[in-house]
C-alpha positions in Angstrom: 40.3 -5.0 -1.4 40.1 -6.3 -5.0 39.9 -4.8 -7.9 37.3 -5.4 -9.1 33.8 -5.1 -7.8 30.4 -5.4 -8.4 28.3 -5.0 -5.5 25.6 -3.6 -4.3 26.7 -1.3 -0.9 23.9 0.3 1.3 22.1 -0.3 3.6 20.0 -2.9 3.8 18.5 -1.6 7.4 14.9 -3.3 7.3 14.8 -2.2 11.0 12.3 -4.6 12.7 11.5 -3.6 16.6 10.3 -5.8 19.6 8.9 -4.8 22.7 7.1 -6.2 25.4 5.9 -6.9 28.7 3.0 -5.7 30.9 3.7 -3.8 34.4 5.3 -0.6 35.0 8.2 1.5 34.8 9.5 1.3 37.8 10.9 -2.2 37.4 13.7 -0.9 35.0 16.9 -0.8 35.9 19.4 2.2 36.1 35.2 -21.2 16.3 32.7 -23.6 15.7 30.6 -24.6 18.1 32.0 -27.4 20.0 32.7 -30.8 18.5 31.3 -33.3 21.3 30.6 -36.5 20.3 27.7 -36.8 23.0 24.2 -37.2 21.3 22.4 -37.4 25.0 18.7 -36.4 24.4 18.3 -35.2 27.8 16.8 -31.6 27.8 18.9 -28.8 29.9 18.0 -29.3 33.4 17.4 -26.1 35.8 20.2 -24.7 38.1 20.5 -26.5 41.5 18.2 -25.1 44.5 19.3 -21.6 45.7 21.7 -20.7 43.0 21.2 -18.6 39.5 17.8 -18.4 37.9 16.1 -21.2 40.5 16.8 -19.0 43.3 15.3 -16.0 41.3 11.3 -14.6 41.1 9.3 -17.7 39.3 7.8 -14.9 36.7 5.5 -15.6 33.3 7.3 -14.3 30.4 4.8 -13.8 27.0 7.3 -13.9 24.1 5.6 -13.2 20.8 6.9 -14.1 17.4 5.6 -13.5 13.6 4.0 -15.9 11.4 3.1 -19.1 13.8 0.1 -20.6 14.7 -0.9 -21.8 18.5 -3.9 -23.5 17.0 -2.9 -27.0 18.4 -3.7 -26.6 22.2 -2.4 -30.2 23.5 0.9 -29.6 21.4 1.7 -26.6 22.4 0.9 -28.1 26.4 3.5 -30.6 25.7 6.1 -28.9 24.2 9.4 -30.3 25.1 11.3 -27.8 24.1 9.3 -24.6 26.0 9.2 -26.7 28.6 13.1 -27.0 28.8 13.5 -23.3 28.5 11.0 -22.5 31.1 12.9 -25.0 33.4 16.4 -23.6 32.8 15.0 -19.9 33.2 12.6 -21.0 36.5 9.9 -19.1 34.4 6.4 -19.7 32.6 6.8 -19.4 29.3 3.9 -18.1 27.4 3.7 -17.8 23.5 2.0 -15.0 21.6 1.9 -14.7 17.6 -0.2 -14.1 14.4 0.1 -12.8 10.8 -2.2 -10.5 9.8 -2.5 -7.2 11.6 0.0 -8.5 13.8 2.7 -5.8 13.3 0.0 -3.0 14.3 -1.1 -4.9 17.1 2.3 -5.5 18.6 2.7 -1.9 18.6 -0.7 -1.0 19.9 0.0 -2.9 22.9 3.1 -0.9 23.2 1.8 2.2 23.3 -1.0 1.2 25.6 1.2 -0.7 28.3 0.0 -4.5 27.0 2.6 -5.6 25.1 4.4 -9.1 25.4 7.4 -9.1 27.5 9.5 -9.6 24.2 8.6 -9.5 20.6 9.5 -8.6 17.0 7.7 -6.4 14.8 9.2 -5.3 11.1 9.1 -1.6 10.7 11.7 1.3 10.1 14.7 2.1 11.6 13.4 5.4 12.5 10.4 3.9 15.0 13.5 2.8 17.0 14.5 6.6 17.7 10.8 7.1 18.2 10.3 4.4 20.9 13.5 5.4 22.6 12.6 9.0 22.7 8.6 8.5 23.8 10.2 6.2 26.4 9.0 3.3 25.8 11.5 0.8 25.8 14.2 -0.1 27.9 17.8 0.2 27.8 18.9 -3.0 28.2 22.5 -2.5 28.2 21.9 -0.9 31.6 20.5 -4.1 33.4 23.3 -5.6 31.7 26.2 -4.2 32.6 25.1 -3.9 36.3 25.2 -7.5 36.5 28.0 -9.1 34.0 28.6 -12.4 35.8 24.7 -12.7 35.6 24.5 -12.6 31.9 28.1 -12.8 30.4 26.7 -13.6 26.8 24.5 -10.7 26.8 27.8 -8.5 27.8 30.2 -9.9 25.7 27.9 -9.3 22.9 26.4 -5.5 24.1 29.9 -4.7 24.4 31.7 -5.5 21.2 32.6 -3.0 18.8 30.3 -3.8 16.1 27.2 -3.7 17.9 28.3 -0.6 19.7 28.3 0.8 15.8 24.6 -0.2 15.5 23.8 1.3 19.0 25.3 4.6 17.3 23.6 4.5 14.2 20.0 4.2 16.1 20.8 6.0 18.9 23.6 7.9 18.5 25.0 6.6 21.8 27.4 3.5 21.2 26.4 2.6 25.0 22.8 2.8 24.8 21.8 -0.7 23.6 17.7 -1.2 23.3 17.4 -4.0 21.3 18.7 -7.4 20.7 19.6 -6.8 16.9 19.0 -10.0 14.6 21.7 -10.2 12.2 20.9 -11.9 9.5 24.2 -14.0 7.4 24.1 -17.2 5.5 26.4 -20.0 6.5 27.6 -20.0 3.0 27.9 -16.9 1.0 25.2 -16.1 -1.4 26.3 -14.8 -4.7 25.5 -15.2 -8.6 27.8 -16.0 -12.0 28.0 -19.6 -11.6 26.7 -21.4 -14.1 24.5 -25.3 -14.2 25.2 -27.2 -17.4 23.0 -30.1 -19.1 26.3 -32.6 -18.6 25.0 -34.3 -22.3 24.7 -31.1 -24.1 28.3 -30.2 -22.2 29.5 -34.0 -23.7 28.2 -33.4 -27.4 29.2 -29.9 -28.4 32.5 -29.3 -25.9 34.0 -32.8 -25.5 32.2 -32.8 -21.6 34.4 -29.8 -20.5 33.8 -27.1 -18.1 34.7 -24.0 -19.1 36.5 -21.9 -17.0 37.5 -18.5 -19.0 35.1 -16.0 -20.1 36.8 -17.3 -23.9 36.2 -20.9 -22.7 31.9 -19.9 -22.6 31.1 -17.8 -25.1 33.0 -20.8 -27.3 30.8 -23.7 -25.7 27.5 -20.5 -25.9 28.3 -20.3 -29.7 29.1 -24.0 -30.0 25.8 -24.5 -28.2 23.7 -22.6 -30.7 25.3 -24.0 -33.8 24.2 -27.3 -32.4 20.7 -26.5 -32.1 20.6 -25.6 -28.6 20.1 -22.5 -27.3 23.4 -21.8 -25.6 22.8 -20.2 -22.0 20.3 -18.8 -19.8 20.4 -16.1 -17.4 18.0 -15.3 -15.0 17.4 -11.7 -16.1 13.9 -10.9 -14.9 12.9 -10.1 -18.6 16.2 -7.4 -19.0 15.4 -5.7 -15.5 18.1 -7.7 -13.6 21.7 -7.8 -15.1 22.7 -9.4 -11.9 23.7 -12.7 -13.1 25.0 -11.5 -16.5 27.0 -8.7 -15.2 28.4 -11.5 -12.4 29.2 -14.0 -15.2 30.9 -11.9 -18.1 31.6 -8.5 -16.3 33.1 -9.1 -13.3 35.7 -11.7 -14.5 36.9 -8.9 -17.1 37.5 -6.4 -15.0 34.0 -4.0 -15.5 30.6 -4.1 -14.1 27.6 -3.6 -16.9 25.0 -2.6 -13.9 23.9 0.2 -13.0 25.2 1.9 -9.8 22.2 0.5 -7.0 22.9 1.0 -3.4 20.6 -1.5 -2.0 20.8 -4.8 -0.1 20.1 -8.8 -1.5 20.4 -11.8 0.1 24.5 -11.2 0.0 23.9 -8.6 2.5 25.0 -4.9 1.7 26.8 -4.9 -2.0 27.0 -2.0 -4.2 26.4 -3.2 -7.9 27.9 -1.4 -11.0 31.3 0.1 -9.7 34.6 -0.9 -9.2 36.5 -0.6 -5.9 39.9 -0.5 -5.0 42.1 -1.1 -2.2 42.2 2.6 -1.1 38.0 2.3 -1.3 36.9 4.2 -3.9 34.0 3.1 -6.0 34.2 4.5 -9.8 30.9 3.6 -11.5 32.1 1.3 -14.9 28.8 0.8 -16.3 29.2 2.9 -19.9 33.5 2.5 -19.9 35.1 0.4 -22.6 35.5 -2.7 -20.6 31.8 -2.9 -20.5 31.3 -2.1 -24.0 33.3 -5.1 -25.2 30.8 -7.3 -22.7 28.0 -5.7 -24.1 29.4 -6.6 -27.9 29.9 -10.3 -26.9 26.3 -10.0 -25.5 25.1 -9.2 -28.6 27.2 -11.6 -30.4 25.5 -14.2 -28.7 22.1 -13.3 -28.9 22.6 -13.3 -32.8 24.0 -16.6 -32.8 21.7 -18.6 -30.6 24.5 -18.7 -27.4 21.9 -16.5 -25.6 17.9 -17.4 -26.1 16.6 -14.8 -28.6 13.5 -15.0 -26.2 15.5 -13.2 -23.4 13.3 -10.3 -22.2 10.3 -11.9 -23.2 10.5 -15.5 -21.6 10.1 -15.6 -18.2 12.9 -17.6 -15.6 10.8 -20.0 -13.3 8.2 -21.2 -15.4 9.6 -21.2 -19.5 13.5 -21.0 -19.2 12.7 -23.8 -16.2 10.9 -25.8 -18.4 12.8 -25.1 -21.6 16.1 -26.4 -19.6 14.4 -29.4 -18.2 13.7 -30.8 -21.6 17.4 -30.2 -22.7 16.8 -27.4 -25.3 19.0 -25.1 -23.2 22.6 -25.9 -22.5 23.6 -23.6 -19.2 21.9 -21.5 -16.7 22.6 -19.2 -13.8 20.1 -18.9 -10.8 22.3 -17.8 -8.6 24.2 -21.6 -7.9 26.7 -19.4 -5.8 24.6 -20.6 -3.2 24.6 -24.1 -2.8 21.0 -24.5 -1.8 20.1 -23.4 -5.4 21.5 -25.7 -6.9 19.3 -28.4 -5.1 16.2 -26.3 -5.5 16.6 -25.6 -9.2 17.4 -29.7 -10.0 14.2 -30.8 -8.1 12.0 -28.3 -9.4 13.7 -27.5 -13.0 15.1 -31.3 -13.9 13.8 -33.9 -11.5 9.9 -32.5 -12.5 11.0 -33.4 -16.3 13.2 -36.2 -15.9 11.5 -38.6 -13.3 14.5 -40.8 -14.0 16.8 -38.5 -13.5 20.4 -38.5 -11.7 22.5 -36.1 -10.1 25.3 -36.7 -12.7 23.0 -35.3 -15.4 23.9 -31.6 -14.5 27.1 -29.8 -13.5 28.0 -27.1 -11.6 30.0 -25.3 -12.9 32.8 -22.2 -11.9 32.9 -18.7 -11.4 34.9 -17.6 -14.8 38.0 -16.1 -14.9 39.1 -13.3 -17.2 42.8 -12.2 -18.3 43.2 -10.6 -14.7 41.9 -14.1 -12.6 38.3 -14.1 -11.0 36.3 -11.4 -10.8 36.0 -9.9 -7.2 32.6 -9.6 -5.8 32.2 -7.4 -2.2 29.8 -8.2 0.2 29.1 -7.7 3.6 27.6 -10.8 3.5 24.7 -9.6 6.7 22.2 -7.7 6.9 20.1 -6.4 9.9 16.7 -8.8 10.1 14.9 -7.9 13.5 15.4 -5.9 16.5 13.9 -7.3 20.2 13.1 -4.8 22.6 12.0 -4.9 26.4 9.1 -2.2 26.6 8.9 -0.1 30.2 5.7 -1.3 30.6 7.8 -4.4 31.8 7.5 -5.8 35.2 10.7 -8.3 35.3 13.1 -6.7 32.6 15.9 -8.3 34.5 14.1 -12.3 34.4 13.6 -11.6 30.6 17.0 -10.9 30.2 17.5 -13.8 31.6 15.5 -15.7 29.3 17.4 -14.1 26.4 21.0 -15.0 28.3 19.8 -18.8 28.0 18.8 -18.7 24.6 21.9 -16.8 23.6 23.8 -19.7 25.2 25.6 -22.6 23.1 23.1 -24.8 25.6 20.1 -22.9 24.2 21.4 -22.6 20.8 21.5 -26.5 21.3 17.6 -27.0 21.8 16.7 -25.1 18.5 19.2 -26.4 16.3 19.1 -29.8 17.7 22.4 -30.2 18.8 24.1 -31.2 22.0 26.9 -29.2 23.3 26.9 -28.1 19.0 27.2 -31.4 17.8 24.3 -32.6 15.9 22.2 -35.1 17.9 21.3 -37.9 15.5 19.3 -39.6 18.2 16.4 -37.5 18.2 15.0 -38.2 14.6 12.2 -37.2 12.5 9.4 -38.5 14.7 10.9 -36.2 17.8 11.1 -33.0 15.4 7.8 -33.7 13.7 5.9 -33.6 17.2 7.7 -31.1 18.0 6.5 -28.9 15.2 3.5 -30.0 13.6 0.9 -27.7 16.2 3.5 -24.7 15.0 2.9 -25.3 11.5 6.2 -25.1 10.9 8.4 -26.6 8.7 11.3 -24.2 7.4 14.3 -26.8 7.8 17.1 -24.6 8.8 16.2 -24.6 12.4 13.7 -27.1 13.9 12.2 -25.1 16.5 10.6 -22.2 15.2 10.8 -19.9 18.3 13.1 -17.8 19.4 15.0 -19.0 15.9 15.0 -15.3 14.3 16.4 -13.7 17.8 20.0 -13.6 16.8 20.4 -15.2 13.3 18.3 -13.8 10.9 18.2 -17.2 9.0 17.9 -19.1 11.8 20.9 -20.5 12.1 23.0 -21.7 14.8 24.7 -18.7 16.3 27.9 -19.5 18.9 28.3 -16.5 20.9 29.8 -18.7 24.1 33.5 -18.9 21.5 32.9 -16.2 19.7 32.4 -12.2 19.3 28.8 -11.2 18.4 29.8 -10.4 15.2 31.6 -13.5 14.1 29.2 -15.3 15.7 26.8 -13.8 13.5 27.9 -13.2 10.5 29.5 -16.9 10.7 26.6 -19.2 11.8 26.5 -22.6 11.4 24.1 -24.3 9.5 22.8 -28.4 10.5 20.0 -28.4 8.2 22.0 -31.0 6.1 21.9 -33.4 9.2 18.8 -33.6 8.5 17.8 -33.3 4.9 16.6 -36.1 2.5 19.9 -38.3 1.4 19.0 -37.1 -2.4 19.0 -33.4 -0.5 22.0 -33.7 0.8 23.8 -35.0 -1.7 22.8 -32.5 -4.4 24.1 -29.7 -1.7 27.1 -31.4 -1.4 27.8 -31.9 -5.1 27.6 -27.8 -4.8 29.3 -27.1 -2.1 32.5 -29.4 -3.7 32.2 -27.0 -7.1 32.1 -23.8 -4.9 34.4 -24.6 -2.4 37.4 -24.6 -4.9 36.9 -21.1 -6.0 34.7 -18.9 -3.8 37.7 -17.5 -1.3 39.1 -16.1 -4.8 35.8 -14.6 -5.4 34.1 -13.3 -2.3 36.1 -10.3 -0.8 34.4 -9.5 2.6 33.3 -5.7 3.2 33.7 -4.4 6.8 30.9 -4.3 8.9 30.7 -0.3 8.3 29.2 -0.6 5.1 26.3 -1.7 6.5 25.7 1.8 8.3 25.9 4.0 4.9 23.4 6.3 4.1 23.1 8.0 1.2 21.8 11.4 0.9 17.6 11.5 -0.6 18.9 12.9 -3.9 20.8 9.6 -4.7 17.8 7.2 -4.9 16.4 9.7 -8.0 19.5 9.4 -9.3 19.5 5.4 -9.4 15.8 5.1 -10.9 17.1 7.5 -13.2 20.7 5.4 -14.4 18.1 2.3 -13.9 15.8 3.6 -16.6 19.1 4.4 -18.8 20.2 1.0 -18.1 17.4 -1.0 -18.9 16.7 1.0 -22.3 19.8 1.2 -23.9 21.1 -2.3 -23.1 18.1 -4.1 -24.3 18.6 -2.3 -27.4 22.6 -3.3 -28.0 21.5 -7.1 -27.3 18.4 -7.4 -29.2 20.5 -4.8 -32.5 18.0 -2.0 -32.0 21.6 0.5 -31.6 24.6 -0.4 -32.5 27.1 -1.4 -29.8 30.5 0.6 -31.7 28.1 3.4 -33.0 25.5 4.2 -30.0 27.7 3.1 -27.1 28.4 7.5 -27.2 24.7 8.2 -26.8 24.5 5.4 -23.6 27.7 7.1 -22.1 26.0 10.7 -22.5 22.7 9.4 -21.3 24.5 8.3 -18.0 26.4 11.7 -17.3 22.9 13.7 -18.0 21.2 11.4 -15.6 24.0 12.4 -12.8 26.1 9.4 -13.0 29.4 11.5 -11.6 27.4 13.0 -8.7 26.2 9.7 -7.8 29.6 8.4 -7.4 30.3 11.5 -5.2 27.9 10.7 -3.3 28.8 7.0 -2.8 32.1 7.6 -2.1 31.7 10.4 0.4 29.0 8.0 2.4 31.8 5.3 2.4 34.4 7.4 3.9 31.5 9.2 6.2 30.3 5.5 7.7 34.5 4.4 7.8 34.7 7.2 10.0 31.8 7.1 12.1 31.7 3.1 12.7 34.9 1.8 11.6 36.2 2.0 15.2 
């Protein structure tokens, strides 16, 4: 590893479960996708006569999935896509979902023998143990492995090391798999400390340069402010989120201002306000003198107009938005590691107040290096979404597996993410999607078809399990909602991605899978309100001059210690080595 950090490590285990099926126990049993240039818009067509799933039981499946609506009877009768699946599988596919109450309900059904042959349901990691142990679900590794040539995705996948380690950590049985686990990983990495710059503000008070040393902005900041504009603009959550700060100016010189937070983001499992090192162990930096000296230029710059005086009282989507959108600000951070942002933020933060607006008005900017290079920021870059189960109540465990073995596969990958053999089918167009979707009330845009799309990706990307291991395969999906995105869309994601691309391999340091089992002991999370509270008090006094960054920074250090700062860290560290142990394999 790095050495420097920042991230936030823990486990981000939002354990959702899925069950289903109505019958009875007795039926259970002991790269990149392809480049073809083919755009055919022929749906899958079933196996020949007497061979695979058309010589299998014609069953009815109910599959139910969160959040949808089946309100639109005729649409949902002539959906293409269902109607593909069902072909391929020789099954009748019936959809089940809802919103409210639907989470209770799903596990209702469970306990009463009525539950859909497989759906999701977001609850704790520790209903998973209960399920198991009540016997309600079944093990679907062991339909699996008696029959690998019938469902080699499912076994390749049930088989790799990684999701042996989740097995383990629900189970405690690497060979006892229950669910299908939904793995959720952006096609891009998601991270912070990359700031957006007002290109004529950037023109008049730094000759149109982008800085790219932590000297190089806190000159154009001050710069900034002396010409009347309010240098830069975190999002900071009104001083309850030094996320973006500590990824701009702490990171890149070696320190991390956050507190220590073992939590999980939409960066997956990253442990903020420590440093690591290549032997892995995390030293909490928050109150060392690295981290004074970026608290001192934060105060520098709050005195001089490079930060807005209003920070902790304005708030970032609605003021520092508009504020920035009628050029009174000069930079920004919103978390533009992630390309998407970008395009989000000039729609909604500069198209709304510049109708005439063009891309080329705003920059994106680089992560900032410090005397050492870039800052490192660890991530595991995942984090566990969903998990499917088969309950026992199930009649045809094996034909749902089935269904789940096509879906799995690059061909049924293809009908969500409307691909053909993974290549994007341009053929198909808006029309074919917007039929599609419309009695689904759907419209997300990173897969067109909404179900089925959180089964393996928990993003709803395209997930190639046919040429790759589960876990690259997941934590490396591929993402076509460019294909087909707006032209404006598109372009202002590509103008990000060309920014990002040139530095983000220097910045990102991958964390192995493992960290995404660690658990810390109860104690810990008092600990972390308590260095939270610490946090939050004493550095909103150094910025705004309340205590004095060379005379106070004692007091902060001492507050730290008494609030169990070095136990913490302990405790971090021995979870680390505890989870490397247990899951590294």
């Amino acid at each position: 590893m790095k050495k420097t950090l920042s991230l936030i490590l823990a486990l981000l285990m939002t354990a959702a479960l899925l069950a289903g099926c109505g019958g009875g126990k007795d039926g259970q049993k002991d790269d990149q996708p392809g480049q073809s240039q083919d755009n055919d818009t022929s749906t899958p067509s079933a196996p020949a006569e007497g061979e695979g799933n058309a010589a299998r039981k014609h069953v009815k499946v109910r599959f139910a999935q969160f959040g949808n609506n089946l309100d639109d009877a005729d649409g949902y009768a002539n959906d293409p896509i269902r109607a593909a699946i069902a072909e391929a599988v020789n099954i009748d596919l019936e959809y089940d979902t809802g919103t409210e109450g639907f989470d209770d309900r799903m596990e209702t059904e469970l306990y009463t023998g009525g539950a859909a042959d497989l759906f999701p349901t977001w609850g704790q990691s520790d209903k998973i143990a209960s399920y198991i142990e009540n016997e309600l679900v079944v093990n679907i590794g062991d339909i699996v492995n008696a029959e690998p040539d019938r469902y080699p995705t499912l076994h390749k996948m049930i088989n790799s090391a990684e999701y042996k380690a989740y097995n383990k950590l629900y189970t405690g049985d690497e060979n006892a798999a229950y669910a299908i686990y939904s793995i959720a990983a952006f096609a891009d990495p998601s991270f912070g400390g990359v700031p957006v710059y007002n290109q004529h503000i950037l023109d008049a008070v730094n000759g149109g340069k982008v800085p790219g040393t932590v000297d190089e902005f806190l000159a154009y900041c001050e710069a900034a402010g002396a010409g009347g504009y309010v240098g830069w603009w975190p999002r900071n959550d009104k001083l309850t989120n030094w996320g973006e700060i500590d990824a701009t100016l702490g990171l890149p010189q070696g320190t991390s201002i956050q507190y220590p937070n073992v939590g999980g983001s939409m960066s997956g499992v990253v442990l903020s306000g420590q440093l690591g090192t290549d032997s892995e162990h995390w030293t909490i930096s928050a109150t060392s003198e690295a981290s004074q000296n970026v608290v001192r230029q934060l105060s520098q710059l709050h005195k001089n107009g490079g930060l807005d005086p209003s920070i902790g009282i304005k708030g970032d989507f609605d003021d520092a938005y508009s504020d920035f959108g009628t050029s009174k600000i000069g930079a920004v951070n919103f978390g533009f590691g992630y390309p998407g942002q970008f395009r989000d933020f000039y729609k909604s933060a500069w198209l709304a107040a510049n109708p005439d607006a063009v891309i080329d008005d705003l920059t994106v900017g680089t992560a900032l290096k410090g005397a050492d290079g870039y800052g490192a920021i660890y991530q595991t870059g995942t984090w566990v979404n969903s998990h499917y189960f088969i309950p026992y109540s199930c009649k045809d465990p094996d034909r749902v597996l089935d269904l789940v073995e096509f879906v799995a596969s690059n061909a049924g990958q293809d009908l969500l993410h409307n691909c053909v053999n993974g290549q994007y089918n341009t053929a198909a167009g808006a029309d074919y999607w917007k039929s599609v979707d419309e009695p689904y009330g759907y419209g997300d845009g990173r897969c067109k078809y909404v179900w089925f799309s959180y089964m393996f990706s928990g993003v709803e990307y395209y997930a190639d399990f046919e040429n790759n291991d589960w876990w690259e395969a997941v934590a490396n999906p591929v993402d076509f909602s460019n294909n087909w995105a707006t032209e404006e869309d598109a372009a202002l994601v590509n103008r990000a991605q060309e920014s990002i691309s040139t530095f983000v391999d220097d910045v990102i340091t991958p964390l192995p899978a493992y960290y995404n089992m660690i658990a810390l002991p109860a104690e810990a999370t008092e600990i972390i309100n308590k260095l939270k509270t610490v946090t939050d008090e004493y550095l909103t006094q150094f910025l705004g001059g309340q205590l004095d960054v060379e005379n106070d920074w004692a007091l902060y250090a001492a507050a730290y210690e008494d609030a169990g700062a070095a136990g913490l860290e302990q405790m971090i560290n021995d979870a680390v080595a505890t989870a490397r142990t247990t899951y590294g394999g």
